[in-house]
DRENDO-1510 file (C-alpha; in Angstrom, 1 decimal, always signed):
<recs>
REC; n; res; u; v; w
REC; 1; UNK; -8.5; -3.7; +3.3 .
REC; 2; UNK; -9.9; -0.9; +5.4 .
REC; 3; UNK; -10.3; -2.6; +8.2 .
REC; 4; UNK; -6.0; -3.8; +8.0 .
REC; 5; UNK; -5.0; -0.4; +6.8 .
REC; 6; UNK; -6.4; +1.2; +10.1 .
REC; 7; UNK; -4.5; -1.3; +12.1 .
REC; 8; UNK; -1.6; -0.5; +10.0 .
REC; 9; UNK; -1.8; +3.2; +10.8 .
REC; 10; UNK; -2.3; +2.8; +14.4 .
REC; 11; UNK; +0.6; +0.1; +15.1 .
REC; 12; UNK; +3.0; +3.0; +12.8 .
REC; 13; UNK; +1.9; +5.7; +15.1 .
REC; 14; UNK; +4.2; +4.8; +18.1 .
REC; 15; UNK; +7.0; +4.0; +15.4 .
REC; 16; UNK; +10.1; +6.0; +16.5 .
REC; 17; UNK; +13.1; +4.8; +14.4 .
REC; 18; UNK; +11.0; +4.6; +10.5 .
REC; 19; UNK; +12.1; +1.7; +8.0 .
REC; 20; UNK; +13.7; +2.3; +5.0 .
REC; 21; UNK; +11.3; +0.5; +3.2 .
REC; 22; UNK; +7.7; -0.8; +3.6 .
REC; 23; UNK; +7.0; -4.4; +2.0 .
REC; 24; UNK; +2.7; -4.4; +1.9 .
REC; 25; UNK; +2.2; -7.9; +1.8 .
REC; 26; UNK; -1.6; -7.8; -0.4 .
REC; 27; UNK; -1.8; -11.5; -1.2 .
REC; 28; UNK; -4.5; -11.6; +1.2 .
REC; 29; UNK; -6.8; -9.0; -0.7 .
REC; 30; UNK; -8.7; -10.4; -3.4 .
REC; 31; UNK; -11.5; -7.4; -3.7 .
REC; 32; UNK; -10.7; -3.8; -3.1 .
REC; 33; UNK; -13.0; -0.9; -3.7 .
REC; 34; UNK; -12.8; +3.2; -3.3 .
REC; 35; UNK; -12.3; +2.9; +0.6 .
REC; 36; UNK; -9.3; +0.2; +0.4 .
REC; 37; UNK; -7.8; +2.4; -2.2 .
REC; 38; UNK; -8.3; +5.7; -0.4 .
REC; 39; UNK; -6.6; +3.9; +2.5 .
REC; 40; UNK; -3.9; +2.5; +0.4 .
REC; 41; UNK; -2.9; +6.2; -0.6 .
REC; 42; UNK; -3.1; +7.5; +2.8 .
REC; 43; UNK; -0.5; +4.8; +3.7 .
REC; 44; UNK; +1.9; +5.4; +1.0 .
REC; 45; UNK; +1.6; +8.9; +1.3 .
REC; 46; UNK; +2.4; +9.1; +4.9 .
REC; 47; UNK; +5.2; +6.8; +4.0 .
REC; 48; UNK; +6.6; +9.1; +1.3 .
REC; 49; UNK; +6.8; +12.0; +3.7 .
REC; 50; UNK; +8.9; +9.6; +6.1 .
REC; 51; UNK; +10.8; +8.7; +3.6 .
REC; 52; UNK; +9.7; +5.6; +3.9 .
REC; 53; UNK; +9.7; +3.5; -0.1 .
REC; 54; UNK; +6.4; +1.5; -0.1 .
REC; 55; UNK; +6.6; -1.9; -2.2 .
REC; 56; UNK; +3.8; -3.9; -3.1 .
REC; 57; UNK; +3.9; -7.1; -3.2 .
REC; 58; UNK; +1.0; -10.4; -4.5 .
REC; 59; UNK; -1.6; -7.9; -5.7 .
REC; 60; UNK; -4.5; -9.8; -6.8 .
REC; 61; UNK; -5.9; -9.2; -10.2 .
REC; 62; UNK; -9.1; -6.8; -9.1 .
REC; 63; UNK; -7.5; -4.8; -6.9 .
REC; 64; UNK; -4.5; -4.1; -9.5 .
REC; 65; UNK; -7.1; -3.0; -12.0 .
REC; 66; UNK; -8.3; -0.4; -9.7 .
REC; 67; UNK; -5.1; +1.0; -8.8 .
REC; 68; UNK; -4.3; +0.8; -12.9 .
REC; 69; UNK; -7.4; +2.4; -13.3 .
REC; 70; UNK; -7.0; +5.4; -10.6 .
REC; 71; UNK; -3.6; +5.9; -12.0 .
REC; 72; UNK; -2.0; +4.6; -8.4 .
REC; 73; UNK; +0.4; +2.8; -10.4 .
REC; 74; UNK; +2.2; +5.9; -11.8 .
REC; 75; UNK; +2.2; +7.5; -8.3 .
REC; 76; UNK; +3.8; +4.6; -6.6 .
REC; 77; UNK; +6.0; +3.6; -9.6 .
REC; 78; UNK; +6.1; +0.3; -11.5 .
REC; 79; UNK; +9.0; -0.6; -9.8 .
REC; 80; UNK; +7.8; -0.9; -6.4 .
REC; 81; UNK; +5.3; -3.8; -7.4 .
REC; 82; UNK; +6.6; -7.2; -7.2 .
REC; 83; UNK; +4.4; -10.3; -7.8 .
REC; 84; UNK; +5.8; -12.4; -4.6 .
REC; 85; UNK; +7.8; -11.6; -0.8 .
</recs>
């Protein structure tokens, strides 16, 4: 998750014109720990002060326990999690 949220950051660095909304496809992550989640708020934060709404979408069972846990889920907002694109 690190590693992809890096990759994120740097391909939105160049961005000029920001989307309306961010879809963060996280079928792909089974496992996320402290670091993934430390990224994972860096991202939505620096889309929240672009104005940019962050969704979530196929979160895997782990890594939703974590963000429950960490209290992500309020800071984000239930609505912005969806189970599929």
């Amino acid at each position: 998750m690190f590693g992809a949220a890096e990759k994120m950051e740097d391909a939105l660095a160049g961005v000029d014109e920001w989307p309306k909304v961010l879809i963060l496809r996280l079928n792909l992550v089974t496992a996320m720990d402290a670091t993934g989640l430390n990224a994972l708020e860096s991202i939505v934060e620096r889309m929240r002060h672009k104005g940019v709404v962050a969704i979530l979408s196929g979160i895997h069972f782990q890594p939703l326990q974590l963000l429950m846990k960490a209290g992500f889920i309020e800071v984000i907002g239930r609505k912005n999690f969806c189970s599929t694109f």
